[in-house]
Backbone as ProteinMPNN parsed JSONL, in Angstrom:
{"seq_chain_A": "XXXXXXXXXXXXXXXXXXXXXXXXXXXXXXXXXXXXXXXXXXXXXXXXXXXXXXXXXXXXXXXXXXXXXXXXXXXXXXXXXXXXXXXXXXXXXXX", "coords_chain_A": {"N_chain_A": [[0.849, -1.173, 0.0], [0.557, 1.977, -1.007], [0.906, 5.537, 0.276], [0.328, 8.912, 0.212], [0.467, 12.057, 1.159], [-1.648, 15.102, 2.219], [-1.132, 17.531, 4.323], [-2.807, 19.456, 5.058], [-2.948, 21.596, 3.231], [-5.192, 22.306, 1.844], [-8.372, 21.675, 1.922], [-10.124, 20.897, 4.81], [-7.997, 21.69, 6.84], [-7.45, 19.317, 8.564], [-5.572, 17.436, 7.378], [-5.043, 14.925, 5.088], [-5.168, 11.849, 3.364], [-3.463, 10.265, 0.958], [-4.679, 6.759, -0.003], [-3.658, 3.588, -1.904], [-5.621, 1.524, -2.546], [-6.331, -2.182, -3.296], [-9.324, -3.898, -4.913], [-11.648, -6.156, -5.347], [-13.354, -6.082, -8.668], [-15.957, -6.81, -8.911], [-16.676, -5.493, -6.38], [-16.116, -2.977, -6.561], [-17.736, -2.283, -8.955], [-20.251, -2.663, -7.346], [-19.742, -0.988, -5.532], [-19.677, 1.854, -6.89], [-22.541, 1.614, -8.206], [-24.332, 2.542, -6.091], [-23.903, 4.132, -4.663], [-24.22, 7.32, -5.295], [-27.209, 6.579, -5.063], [-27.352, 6.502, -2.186], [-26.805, 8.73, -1.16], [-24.185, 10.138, -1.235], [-21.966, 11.715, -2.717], [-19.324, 11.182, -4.226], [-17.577, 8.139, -4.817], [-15.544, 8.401, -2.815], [-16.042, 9.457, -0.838], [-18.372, 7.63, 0.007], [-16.263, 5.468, 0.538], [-14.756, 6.481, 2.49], [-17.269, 7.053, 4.831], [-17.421, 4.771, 4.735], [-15.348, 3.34, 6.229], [-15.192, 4.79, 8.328], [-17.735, 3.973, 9.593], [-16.435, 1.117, 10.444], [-14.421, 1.534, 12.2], [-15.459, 2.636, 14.042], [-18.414, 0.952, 15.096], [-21.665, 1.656, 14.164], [-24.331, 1.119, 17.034], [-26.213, -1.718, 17.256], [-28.824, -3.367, 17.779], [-30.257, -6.327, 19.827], [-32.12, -9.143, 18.679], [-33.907, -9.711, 20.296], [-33.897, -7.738, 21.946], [-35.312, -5.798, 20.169], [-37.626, -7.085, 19.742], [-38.915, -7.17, 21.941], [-39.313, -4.106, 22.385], [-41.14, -4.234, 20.243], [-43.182, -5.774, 21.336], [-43.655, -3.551, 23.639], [-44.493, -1.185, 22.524], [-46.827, -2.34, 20.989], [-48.786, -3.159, 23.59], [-48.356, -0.545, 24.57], [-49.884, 0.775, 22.836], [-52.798, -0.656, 23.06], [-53.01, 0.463, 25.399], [-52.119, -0.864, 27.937], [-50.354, 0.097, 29.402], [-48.535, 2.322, 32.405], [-47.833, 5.213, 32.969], [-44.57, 6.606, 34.038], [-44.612, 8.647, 36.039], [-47.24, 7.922, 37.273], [-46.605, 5.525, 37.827], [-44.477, 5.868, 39.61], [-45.951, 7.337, 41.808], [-48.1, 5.505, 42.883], [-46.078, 3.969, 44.153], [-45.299, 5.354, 45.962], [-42.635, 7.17, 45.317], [-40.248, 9.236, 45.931], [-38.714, 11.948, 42.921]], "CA_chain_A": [[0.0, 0.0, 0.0], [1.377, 3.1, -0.817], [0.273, 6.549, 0.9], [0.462, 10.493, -0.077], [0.064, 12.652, 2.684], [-1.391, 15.948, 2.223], [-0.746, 18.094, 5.116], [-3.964, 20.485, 5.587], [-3.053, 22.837, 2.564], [-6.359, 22.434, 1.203], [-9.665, 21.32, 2.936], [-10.6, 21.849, 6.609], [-6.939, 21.29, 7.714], [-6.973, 18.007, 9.403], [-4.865, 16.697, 6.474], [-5.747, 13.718, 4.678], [-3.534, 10.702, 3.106], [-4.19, 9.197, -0.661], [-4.077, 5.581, 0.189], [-4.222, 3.442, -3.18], [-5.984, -0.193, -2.402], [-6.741, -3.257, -4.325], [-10.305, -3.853, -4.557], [-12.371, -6.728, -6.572], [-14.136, -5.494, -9.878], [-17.372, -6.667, -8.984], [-17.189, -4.675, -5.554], [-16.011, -1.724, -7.002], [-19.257, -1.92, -10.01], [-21.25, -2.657, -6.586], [-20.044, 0.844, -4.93], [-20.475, 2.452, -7.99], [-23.769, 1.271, -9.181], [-24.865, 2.389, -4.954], [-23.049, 5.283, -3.769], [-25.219, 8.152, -5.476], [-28.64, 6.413, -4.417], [-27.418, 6.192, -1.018], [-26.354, 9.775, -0.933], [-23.172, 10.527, -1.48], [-21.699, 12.359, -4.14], [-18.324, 10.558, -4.846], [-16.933, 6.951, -4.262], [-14.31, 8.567, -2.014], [-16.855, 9.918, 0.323], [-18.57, 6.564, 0.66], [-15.528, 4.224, 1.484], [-14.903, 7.309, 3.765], [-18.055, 6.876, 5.507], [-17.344, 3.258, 5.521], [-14.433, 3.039, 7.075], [-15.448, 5.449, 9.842], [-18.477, 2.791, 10.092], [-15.525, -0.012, 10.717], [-13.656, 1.942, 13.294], [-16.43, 2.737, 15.331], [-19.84, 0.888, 14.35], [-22.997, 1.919, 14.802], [-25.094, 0.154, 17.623], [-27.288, -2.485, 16.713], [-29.888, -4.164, 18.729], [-30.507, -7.598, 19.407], [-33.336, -9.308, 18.115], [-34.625, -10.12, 22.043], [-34.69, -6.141, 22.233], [-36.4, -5.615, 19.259], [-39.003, -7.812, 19.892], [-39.383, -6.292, 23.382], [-39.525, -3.085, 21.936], [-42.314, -4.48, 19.571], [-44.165, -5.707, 22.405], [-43.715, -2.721, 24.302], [-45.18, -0.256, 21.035], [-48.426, -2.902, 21.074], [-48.702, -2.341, 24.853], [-48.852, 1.234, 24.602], [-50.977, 1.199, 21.557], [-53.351, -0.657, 23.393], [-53.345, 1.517, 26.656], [-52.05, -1.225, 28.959], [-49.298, 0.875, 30.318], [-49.053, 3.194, 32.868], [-46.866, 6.526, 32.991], [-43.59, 6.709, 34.937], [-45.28, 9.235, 37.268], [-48.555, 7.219, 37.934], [-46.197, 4.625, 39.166], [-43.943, 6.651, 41.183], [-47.429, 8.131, 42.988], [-48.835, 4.495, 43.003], [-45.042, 3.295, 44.967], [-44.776, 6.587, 47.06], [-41.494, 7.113, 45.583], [-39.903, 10.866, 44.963], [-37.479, 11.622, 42.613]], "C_chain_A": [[0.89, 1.229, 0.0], [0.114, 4.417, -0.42], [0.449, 7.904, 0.681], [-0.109, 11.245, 0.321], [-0.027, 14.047, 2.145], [-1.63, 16.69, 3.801], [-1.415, 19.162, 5.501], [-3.394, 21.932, 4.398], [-4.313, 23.047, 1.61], [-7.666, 21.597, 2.386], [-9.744, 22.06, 4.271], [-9.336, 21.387, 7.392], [-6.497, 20.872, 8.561], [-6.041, 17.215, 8.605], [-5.502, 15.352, 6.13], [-4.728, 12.977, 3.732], [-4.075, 9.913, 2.042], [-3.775, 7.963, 0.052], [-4.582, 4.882, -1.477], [-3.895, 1.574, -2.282], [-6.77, -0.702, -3.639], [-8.021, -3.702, -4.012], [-11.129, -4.751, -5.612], [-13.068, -5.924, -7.444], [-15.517, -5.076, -9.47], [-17.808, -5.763, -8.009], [-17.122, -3.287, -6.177], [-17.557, -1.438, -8.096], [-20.085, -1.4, -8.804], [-21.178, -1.03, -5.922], [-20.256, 1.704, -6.0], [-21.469, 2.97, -8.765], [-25.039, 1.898, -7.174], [-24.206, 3.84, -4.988], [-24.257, 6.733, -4.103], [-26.635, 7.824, -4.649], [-28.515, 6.878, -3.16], [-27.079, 7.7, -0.429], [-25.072, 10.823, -1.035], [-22.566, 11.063, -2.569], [-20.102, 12.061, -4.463], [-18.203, 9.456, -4.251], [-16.29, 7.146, -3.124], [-15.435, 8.585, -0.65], [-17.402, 8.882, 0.923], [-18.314, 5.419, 1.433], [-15.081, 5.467, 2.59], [-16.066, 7.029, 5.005], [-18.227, 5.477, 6.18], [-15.937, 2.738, 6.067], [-14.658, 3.366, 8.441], [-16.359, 4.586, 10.432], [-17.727, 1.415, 10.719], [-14.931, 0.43, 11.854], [-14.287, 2.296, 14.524], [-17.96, 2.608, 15.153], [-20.698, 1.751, 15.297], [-23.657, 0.97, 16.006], [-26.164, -0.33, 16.831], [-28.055, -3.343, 17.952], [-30.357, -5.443, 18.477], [-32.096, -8.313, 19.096], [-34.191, -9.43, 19.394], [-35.071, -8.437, 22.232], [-35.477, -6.062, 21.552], [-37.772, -6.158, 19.212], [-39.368, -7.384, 21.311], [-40.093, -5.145, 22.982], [-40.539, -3.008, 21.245], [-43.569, -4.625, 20.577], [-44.778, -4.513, 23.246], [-44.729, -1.658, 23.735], [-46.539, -1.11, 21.15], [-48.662, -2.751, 22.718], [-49.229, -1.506, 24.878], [-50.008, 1.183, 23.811], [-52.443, 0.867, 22.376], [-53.871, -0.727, 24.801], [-53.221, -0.141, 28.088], [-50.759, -1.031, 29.471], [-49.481, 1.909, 31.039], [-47.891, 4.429, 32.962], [-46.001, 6.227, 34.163], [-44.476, 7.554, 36.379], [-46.547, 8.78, 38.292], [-47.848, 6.298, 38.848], [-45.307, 5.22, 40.091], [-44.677, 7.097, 42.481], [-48.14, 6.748, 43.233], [-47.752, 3.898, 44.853], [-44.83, 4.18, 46.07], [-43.59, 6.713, 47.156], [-41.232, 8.75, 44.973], [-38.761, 10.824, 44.537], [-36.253, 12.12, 43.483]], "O_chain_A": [[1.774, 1.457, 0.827], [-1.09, 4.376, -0.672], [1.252, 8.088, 1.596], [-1.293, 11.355, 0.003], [0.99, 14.521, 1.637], [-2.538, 16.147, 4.43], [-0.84, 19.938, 6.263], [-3.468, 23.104, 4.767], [-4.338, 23.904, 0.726], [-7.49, 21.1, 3.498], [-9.543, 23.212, 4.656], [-9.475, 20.78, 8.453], [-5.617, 21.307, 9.304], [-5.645, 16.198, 9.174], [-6.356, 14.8, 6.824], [-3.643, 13.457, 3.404], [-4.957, 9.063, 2.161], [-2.71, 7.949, 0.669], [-5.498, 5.353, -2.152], [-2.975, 0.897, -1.823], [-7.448, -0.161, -4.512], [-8.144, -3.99, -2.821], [-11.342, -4.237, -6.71], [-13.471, -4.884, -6.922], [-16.114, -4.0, -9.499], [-18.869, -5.16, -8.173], [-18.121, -2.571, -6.242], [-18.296, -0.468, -7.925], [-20.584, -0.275, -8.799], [-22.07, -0.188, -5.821], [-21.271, 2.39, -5.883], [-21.574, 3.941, -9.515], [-26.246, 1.659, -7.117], [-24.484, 4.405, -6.045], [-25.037, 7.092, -3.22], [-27.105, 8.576, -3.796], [-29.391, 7.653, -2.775], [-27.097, 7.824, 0.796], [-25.097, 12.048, -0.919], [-22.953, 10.5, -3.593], [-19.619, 12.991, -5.108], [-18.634, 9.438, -3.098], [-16.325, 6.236, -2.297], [-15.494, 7.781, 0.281], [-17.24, 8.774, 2.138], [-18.943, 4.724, 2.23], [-15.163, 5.072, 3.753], [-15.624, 6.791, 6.129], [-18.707, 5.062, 7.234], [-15.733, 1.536, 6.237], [-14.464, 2.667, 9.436], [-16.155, 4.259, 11.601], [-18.395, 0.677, 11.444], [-14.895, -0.449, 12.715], [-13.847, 2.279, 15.673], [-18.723, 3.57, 15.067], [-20.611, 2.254, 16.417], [-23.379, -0.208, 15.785], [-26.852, 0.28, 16.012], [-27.495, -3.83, 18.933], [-30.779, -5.824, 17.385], [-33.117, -7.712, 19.429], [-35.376, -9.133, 19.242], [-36.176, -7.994, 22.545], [-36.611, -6.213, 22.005], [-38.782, -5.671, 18.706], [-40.584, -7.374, 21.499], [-41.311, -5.066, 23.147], [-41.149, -1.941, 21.304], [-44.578, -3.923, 20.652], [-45.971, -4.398, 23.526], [-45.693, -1.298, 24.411], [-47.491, -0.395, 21.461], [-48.688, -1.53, 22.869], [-50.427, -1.399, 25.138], [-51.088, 1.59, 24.24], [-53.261, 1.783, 22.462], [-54.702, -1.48, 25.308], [-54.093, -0.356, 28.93], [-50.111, -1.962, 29.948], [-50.41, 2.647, 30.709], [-46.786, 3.893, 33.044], [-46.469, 5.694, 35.169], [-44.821, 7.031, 37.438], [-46.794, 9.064, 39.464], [-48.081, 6.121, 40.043], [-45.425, 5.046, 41.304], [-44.299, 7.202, 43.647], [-49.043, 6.951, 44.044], [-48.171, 3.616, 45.976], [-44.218, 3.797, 47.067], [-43.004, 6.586, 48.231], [-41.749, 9.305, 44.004], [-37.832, 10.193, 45.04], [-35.105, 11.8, 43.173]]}, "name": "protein", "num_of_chains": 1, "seq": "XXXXXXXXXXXXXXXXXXXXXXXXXXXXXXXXXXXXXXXXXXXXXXXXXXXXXXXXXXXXXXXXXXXXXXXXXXXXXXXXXXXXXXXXXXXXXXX"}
């Protein structure tokens, strides 16, 4: 891998570093044929975005939450929950 370091004389002068990687065909068509839809307005910007996604993902939730969380949403919907405050005044607890 080779690297070419510019040094903050252009952009928002955090500097930034050409790296030049090897990358299958078909992935490259695949970011290609994706990157606009998804928002982005160059290739660069997207493996940008996906790297930063690699270095520090997003949270994801496990399917046990999610299905809690489902339960929880039907629940509410059909009014068999009660407000934090009802039960604090139910327990005689202050914050």
């Amino acid at each position: 891998m080779s690297t070419d370091t510019n040094d903050g004389g252009e952009g928002n002068g955090d500097g930034t570093s050409k790296i030049d990687v090897r990358v299958p065909n078909h992935l490259l068509e695949e970011i290609d044929e994706k990157y606009e839809r998804r928002g982005y307005t160059s290739r660069s910007e997207a493996i940008r975005d996906a790297l930063r996604d690699w270095i520090d993902p997003p949270t994801r939730l496990s399917e046990e939450t999610l299905k809690e969380l489902k339960t929880s949403h039907e629940q509410r919907e059909q009014g068999d929950t009660q407000s934090a405050n009802d039960v604090r005044e139910r327990l005689s607890l202050d914050d």
